[in-house]
C-alpha positions as CSV (number, residue, x, y, z in Angstrom):
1,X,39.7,-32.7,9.7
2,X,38.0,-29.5,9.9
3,X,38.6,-26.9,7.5
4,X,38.1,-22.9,8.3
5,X,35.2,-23.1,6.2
6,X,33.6,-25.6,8.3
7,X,34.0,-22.9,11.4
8,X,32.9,-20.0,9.4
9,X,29.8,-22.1,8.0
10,X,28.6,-22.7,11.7
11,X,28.8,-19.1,12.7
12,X,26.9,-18.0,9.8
13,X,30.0,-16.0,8.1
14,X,31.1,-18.1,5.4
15,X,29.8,-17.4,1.6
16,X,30.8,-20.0,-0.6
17,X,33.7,-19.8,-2.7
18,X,33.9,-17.0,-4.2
19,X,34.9,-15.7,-0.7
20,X,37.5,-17.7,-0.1
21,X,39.3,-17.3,-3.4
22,X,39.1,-13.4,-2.8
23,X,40.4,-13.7,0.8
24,X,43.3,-16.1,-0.2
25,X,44.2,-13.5,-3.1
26,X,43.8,-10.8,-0.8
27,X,46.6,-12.8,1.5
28,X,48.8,-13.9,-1.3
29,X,48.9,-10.0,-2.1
30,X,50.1,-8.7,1.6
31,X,52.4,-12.0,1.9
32,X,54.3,-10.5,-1.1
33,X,55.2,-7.8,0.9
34,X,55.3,-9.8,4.4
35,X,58.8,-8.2,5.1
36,X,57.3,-4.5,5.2
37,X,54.3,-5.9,7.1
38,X,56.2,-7.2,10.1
39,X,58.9,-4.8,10.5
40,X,56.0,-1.9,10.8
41,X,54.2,-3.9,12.7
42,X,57.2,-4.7,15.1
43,X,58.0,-0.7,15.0
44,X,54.4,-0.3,16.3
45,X,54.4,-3.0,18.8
46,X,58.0,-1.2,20.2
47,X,56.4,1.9,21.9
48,X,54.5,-0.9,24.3
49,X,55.7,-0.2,27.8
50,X,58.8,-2.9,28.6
51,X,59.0,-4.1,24.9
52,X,61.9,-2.4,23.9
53,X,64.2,-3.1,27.2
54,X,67.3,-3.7,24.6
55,X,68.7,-5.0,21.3
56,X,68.0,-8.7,21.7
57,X,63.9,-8.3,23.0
58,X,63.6,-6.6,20.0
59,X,64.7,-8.9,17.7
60,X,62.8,-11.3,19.5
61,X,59.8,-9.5,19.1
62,X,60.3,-8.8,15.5
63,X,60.8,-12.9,14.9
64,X,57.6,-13.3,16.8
65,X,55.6,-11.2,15.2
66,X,57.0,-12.7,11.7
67,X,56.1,-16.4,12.7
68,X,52.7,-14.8,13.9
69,X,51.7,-13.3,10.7
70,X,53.1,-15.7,8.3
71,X,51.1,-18.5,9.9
72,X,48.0,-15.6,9.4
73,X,48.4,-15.6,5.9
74,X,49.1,-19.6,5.3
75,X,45.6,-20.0,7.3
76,X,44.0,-17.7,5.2
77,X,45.5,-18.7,1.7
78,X,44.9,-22.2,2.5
79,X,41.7,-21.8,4.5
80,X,43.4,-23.6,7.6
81,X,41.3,-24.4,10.7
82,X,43.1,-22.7,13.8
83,X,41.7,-26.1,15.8
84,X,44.6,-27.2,13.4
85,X,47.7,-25.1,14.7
86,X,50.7,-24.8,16.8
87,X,52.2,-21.5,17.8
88,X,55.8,-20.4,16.0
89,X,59.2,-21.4,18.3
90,X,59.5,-17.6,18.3
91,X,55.9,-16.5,19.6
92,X,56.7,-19.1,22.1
93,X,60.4,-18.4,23.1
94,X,59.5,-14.6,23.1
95,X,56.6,-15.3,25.7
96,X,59.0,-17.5,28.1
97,X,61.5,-14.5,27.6
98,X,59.4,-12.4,28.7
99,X,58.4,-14.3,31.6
100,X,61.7,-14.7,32.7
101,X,62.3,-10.8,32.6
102,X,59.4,-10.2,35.0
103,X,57.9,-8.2,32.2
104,X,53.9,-7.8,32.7
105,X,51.8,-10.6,30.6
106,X,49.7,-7.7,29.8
107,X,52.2,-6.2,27.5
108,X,52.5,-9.4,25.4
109,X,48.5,-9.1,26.0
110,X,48.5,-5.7,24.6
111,X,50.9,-6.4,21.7
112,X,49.4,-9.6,20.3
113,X,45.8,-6.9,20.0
114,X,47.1,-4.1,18.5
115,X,48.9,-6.4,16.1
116,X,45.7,-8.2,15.3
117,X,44.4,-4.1,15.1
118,X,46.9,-3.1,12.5
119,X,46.9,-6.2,10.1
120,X,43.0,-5.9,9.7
121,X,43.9,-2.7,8.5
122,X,46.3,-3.7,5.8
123,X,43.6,-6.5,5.2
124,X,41.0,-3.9,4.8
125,X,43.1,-1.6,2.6
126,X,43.8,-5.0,0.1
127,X,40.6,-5.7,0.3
128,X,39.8,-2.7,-1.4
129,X,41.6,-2.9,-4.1
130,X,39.6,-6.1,-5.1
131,X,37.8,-5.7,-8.5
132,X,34.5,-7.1,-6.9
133,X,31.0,-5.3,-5.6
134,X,31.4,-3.9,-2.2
135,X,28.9,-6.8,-0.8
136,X,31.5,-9.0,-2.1
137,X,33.9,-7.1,-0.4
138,X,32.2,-6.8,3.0
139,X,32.2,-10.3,3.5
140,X,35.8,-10.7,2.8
141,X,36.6,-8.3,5.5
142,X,34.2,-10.4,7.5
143,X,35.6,-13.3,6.8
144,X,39.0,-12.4,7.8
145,X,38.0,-10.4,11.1
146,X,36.8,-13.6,12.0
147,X,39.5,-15.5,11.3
148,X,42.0,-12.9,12.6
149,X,40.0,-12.9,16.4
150,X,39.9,-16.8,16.8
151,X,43.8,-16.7,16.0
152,X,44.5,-14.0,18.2
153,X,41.7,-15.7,21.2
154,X,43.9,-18.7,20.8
155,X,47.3,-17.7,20.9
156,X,46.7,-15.1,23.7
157,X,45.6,-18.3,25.5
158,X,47.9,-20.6,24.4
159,X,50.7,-18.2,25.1
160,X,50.0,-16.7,28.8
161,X,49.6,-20.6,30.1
162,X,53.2,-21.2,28.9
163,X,54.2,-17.8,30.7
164,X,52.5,-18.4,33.9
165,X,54.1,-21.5,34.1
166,X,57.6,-20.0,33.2
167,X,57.2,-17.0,35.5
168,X,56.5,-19.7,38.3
169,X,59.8,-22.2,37.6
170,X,61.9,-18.6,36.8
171,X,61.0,-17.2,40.0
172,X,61.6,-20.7,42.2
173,X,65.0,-21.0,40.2
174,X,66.3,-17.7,40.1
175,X,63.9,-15.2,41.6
176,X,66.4,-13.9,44.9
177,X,67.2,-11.0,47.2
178,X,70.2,-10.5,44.8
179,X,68.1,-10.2,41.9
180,X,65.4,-7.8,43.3
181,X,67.9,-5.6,45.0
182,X,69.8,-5.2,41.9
183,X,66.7,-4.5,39.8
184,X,65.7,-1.8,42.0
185,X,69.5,0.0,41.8
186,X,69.4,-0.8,38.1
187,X,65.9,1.1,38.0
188,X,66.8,4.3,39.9
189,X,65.6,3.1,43.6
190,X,68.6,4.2,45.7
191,X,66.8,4.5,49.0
192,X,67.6,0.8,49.6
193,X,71.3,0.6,48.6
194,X,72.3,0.6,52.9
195,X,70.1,-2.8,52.4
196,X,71.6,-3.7,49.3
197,X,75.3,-3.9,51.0
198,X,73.8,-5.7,53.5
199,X,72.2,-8.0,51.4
200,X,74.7,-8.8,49.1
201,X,77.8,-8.2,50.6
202,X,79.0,-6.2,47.3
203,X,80.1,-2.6,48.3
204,X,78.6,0.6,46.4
205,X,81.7,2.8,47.8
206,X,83.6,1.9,45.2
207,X,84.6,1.9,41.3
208,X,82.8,-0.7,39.1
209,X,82.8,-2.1,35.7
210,X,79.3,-3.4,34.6
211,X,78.8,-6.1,32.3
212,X,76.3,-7.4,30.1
213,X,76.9,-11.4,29.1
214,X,75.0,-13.4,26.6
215,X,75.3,-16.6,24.8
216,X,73.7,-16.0,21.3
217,X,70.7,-18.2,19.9
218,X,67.2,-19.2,21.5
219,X,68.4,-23.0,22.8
220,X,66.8,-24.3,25.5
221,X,70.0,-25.3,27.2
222,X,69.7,-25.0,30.8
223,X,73.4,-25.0,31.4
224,X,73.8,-21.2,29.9
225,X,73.1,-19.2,32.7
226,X,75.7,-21.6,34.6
227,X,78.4,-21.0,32.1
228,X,77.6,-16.6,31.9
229,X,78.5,-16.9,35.5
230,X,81.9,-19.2,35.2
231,X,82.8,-16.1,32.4
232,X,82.5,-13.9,35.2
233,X,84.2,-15.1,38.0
234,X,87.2,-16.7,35.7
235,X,86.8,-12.5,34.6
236,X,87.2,-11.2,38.2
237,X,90.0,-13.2,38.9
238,X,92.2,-12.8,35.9
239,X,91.3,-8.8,36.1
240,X,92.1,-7.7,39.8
241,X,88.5,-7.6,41.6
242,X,88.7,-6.2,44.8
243,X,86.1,-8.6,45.9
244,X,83.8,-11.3,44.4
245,X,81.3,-9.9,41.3
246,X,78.2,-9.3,41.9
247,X,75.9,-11.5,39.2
248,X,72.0,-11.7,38.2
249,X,70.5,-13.7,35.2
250,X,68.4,-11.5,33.4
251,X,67.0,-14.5,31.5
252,X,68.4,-17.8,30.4
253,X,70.6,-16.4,28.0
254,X,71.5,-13.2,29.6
255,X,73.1,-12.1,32.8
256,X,74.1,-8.7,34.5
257,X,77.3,-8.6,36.4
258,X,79.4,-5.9,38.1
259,X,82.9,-6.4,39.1
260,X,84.6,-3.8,42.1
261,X,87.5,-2.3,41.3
262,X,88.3,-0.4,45.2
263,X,89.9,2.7,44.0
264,X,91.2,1.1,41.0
265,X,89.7,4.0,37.9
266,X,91.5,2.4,35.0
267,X,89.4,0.1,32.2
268,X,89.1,-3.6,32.5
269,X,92.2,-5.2,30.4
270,X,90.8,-6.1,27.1
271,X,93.6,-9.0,25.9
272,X,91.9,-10.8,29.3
273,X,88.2,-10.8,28.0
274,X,89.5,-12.0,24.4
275,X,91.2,-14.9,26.4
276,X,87.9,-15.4,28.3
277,X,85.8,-15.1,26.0
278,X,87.5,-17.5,23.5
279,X,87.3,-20.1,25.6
280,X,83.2,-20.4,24.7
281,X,80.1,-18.9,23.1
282,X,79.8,-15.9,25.7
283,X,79.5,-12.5,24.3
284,X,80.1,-9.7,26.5
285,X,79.8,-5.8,26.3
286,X,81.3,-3.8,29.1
287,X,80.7,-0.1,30.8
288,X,83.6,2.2,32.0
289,X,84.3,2.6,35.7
290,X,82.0,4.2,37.7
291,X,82.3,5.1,41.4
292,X,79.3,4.7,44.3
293,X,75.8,4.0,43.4
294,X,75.5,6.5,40.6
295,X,78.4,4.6,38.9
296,X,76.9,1.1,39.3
297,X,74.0,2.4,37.3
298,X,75.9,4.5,34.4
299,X,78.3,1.8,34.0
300,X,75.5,-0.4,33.6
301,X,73.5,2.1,31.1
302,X,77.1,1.8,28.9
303,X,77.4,-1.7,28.7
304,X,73.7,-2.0,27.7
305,X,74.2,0.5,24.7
306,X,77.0,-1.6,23.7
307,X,75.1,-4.7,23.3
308,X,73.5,-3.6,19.5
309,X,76.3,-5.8,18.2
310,X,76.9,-7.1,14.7
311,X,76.5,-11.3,14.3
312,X,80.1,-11.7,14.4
313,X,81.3,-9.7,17.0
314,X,82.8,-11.3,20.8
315,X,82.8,-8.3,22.7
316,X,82.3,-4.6,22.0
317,X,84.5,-2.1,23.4
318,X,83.1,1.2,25.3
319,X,83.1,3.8,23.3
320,X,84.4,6.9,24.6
C-alpha cells in the first residue's frame, strides 16, 4: 500500500522524517481545536452565493466541511495516501443535495477552494509556532500544501461526478413545469404568473398558506418525497382548501407546498397539523395567509424563517 510519503518522495517534496513528525504534530495541534476550525470555516464558506438558502443547507454544509477536515488531519497525522480514501457520507450527501436544488456545481467548486485556502492558513500559522529552523519549517508548509491540493484535486472530482449524475436522475424524476414555474414566483419573477395559472391550474387570486415540509435525517429513502406530499393533501382536506395544493420537492427530504384558501383570511387550524403530523416523521413550518401573487411569496418567506427549528420540535407556529 502506498503511504503519503511514497507520493511526496516521487515529486521531490518529501524530507525524511523529521518532516513528517513536525507535520503530524502540527495536525494533532489544529485537530485539538477541530471544533473552532470548522465552524469558521463553515461561517466563511456561508457568504458563497446559494450556500446559505436555509437552516438545513447550512447544517449540511457545516457536517461536510467537518468530515472534510477531520479526514485532512487523520491523512496528515498518519501520513495517509489519498489513493487510499473515500469521501465523508456528509461531503457526499451535501453534493447530491445540492444537485437536487439546482444549485451551481461551481459553488460547491468554489467552497471546497477557499476551504482548502483558509486551512493552509491555520496550517501555516501552526507551523509557526514550531520550535524548528525556518528551512525546517518551509518544508512543512510544503509538505502539507501538497497534501492539502491532491485532497482537494480529488474530492472536487470525486464529488461533481456524483452531482452530475444526481442533477441528471433529479431532473428526469422531478424536474417539471410545476417546479420551474414555482421557482420563478418563489424568486420574484411575476411576469409569468398568467402562465403559471395556466400551467398549474392553482389560482394566484386568492389567499394562501405556504408550507415548508421535511422529514429529518440524511436517509436515502426514496419513499420521502412521496410521504411530504400524502402530509399535504391529507392537510388540504382536513383544513378546507378551496382547491387541490399546489406541491414541489425542493430535494428528497424537503418539499414546498401552498394550500388556497378563496377568500378564507383566517390561520390554518393548528390541532389538524398536530393530528397530521403525528401520524409520521414530517415536520412542517407554516406562513400566514397571504392574498394574490405577492402573498404566495410572503407566506412562503414566513414559513421558511420558521424552519430554524430546535431537534425536537413537530411544527413551528408563525410568529406574529
Amino acid at each position: 500500500m502506498r503511504t503519503a510519503a511514497h507520493e511526496h518522495a516521487r515529486s521531490g517534496v518529501y524530507d525524511g522524517p523529521e518532516v513528517l513528525d513536525l507535520v503530524a504534530k502540527t495536525s494533532d495541534r489544529l485537530n485539538a481545536r477541530q471544533g473552532d476550525v470548522t465552524h469558521a470555516m463553515s461561517e466563511l464558506l456561508a457568504n458563497i452565493a446559494y450556500l446559505d438558502e436555509d437552516r438545513r443547507l447550512r447544517d449540511l454544509l457545516e457536517a461536510s466541511v467537518e468530515g472534510n477536515v477531520k479526514t485532512i488531519f487523520h491523512i496528515l497525522s498518519n501520513h495517509i495516501s489519498t489513493d487510499n480514501l473515500q469521501p465523508t457520507t456528509a461531503a457526499v450527501e451535501y453534493a447530491l443535495r445540492l444537485a437536487q436544488r439546482g444549485i451551481p456545481a461551481n459553488s460547491l467548486i468554489r467552497a471546497y477552494h477557499m476551504g482548502q485556502d483558509n486551512l493552509l492558513a491555520e496550517f501555516f500559522a501552526e507551523v509557526q509556532r514550531l520550535e524548528c529552523d525556518s528551512e525546517l519549517k518551509l518544508k512543512v508548509v510544503h509538505y502539507i500544501s501538497g497534501v492539502l491540493y491532491r485532497y482537494i484535486d480529488w474530492i472536487c472530482l470525486y464529488l461533481l461526478e456524483i452531482y452530475e449524475q444526481e442533477k441528471q436522475r433529479w431532473s428526469t424524476a422531478s424536474g417539471n413545469v410545476h417546479s420551474s414555474l414555482i421557482h420563478k414566483l418563489v424568486a420574484g419573477e411575476t411576469a409569468g404568473a398568467t402562465s403559471f395559472v395556466a400551467e398549474t391550474g392553482y389560482s394566484l387570486n386568492q389567499f394562501h398558506v405556504a408550507a415548508v415540509l421535511w422529514v429529518p435525517g440524511n436517509g436515502p429513502s426514496s419513499d420521502e418525497v412521496m410521504v411530504l406530499e400524502c402530509c399535504v393533501r391529507d392537510l388540504a382536506a382536513r383544513t378546507g382548501s378551496s382547491s387541490p395544493p399546489i406541491f414541489t420537492a425542493v430535494d428528497r427530504n424537503t418539499a414546498w407546498a401552498w394550500f388556497p384558501r378563496s377568500t378564507n383570511e383566517a390561520p390554518i387550524d393548528m390541532d389538524t397539523v398536530r393530528e397530521v403530523t403525528a401520524k409520521g416523521p414530517v415536520r412542517i413550518a407554516l406562513g400566514l395567509p397571504a392574498r394574490g401573487v405577492t402573498g404566495f411569496r410572503r407566506s412562503h418567506q414566513q414559513a421558511q424563517s420558521e424552519t430554524v427549528w430546535r431537534q425536537a420540535d413537530r411544527y413551528r407556529v408563525p410568529r406574529i
